[in-house]
C-alpha positions, -999 to 999 in steps of 0.1 A, spaced: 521 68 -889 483 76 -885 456 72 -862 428 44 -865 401 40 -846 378 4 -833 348 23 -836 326 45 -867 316 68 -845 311 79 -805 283 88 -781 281 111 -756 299 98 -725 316 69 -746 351 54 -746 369 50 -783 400 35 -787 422 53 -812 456 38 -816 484 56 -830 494 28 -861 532 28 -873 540 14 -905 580 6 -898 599 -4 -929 619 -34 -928 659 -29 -912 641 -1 -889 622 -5 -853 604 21 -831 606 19 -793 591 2 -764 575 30 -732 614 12 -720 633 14 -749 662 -3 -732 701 9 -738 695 34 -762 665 50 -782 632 66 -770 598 54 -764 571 69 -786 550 98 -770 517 112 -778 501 145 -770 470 148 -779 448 185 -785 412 172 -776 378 188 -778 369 206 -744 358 178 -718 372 151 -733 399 124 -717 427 107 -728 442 77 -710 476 63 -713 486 42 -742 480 4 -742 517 -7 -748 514 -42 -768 551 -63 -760 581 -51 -775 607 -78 -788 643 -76 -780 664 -58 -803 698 -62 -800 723 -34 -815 756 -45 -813 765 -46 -769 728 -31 -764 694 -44 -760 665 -25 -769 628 -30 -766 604 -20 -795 584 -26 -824 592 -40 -862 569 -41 -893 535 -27 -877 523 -16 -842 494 0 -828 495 18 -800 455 21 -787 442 48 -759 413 50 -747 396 86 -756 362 90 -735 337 118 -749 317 140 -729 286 137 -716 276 173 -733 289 157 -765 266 170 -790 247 141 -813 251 149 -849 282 169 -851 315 157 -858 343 158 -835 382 159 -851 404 144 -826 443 154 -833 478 143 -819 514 152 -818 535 124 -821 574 120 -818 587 87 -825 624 79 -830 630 54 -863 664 31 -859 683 8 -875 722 18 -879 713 49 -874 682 66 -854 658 93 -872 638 115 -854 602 119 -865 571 143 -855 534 140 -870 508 162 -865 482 135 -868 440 142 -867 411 120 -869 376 128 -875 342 111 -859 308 115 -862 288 119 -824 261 97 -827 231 92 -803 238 58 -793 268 39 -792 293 40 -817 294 4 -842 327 -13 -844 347 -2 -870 350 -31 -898 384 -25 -908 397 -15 -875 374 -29 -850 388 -62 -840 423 -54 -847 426 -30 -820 404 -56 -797 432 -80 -800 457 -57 -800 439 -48 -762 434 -88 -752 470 -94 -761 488 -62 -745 507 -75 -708 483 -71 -680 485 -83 -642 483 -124 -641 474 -129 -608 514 -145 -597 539 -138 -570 572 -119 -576 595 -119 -554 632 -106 -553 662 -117 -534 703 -105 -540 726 -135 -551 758 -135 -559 766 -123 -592 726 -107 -597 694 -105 -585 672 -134 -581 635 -129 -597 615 -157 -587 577 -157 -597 549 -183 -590 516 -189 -594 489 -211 -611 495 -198 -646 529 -210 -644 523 -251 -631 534 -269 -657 539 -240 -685 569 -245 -711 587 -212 -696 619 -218 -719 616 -178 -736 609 -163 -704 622 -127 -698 617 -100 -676 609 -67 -695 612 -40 -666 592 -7 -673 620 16 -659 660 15 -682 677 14 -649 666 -17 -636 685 -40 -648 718 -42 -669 694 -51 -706 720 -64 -726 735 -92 -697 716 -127 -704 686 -136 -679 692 -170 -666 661 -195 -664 658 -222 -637 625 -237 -637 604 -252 -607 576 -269 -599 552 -238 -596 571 -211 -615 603 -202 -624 633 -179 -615 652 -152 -633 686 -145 -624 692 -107 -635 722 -81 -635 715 -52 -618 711 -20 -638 725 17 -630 
């Protein structure tokens, strides 16, 4: 794990995203903010300069990871995790500011592995705004256009027998091939992870049946 950022260097009163990168070796996964039946989602503390701001991390979607009867949500092979870190206006031009983190992951595959990083990354201040970074830059910018954000649909729930009914509509959805659709809920008791989400498909969305969780 380390800490890359989309930009060479930061101005007073200017927003870098740093994003916490995890090199996961093959067989092994990291979690999701929900990491479903089991496991734990990544968490970040971060020791900043006085005045500046962290925001939360930009969670990019997890894959299903089924473990035997459980489904989890996480991460394989590579994952950056970006937050936005705004400086402050009384940054001073010309001086570098270090930037650390505390970082606790938990590593699975058969068997789960704890792991803490004290992490640090150093940028210059510089009197106008910082240049993309040309290694890092546009990585984390897709890694930000991709990330799940609101879509402008309509979600609706209703009981059925058997499950909850999760019916969604909305423009995006008219005519989309919906066949992998699946409801990743941001809090483990929602739903019951590991049951299968049914798919019936309409003619302005779609509808998940799902089993309730705890």
């Amino acid at each position: 794990a380390d800490l890359v950022a989309d930009k060479t260097g930061v101005s007073p009163g200017e927003t870098v995203h740093v994003a916490l990168r995890q090199q996961i070796q093959k067989g092994w996964h990291t979690y999701w903010r929900n990491s479903g039946d089991s496991g734990e989602a990544t968490r970040i503390k971060w020791d900043l300069p006085a005045g500046w701001q962290a925001g939360d991390i930009t969670w990019p979607a997890p894959k299903k990871l089924p473990v035997g009867p459980l489904m989890n949500y996480g991460y394989e092979d590579e994952v950056l995790l970006p937050v936005a870190l705004t400086a402050p206006a009384s940054a001073k031009a010309g001086q570098p500011v270090t930037l650390k983190a505390k970082v606790s992951l938990l590593v699975c595959a058969e068997i789960c592995v704890p792991e803490d990083d004290d992490l640090a990354i150093t940028l210059p201040v510089t009197a106008g705004p910082g240049a993309p970074d040309p290694k890092w830059g546009k990585t984390i910018a897709d890694v930000l256009a991709a990330a799940p954000k609101p879509a402008g649909l309509a979600a609706v729930f209703q009981p059925r027998p058997g499950g909850v009914a999760l019916a969604i509509t909305g423009a995006a959805l008219k005519g989309a091939d919906m066949a992998g659709a699946y409801f990743f809920p941001f809090e483990s008791t929602v739903i019951d992870h590991a049951k299968p989400q049914a798919i019936e498909r309409g003619p302005d969305g779609l509808t998940l049946t799902l089993s309730p969780g705890y």
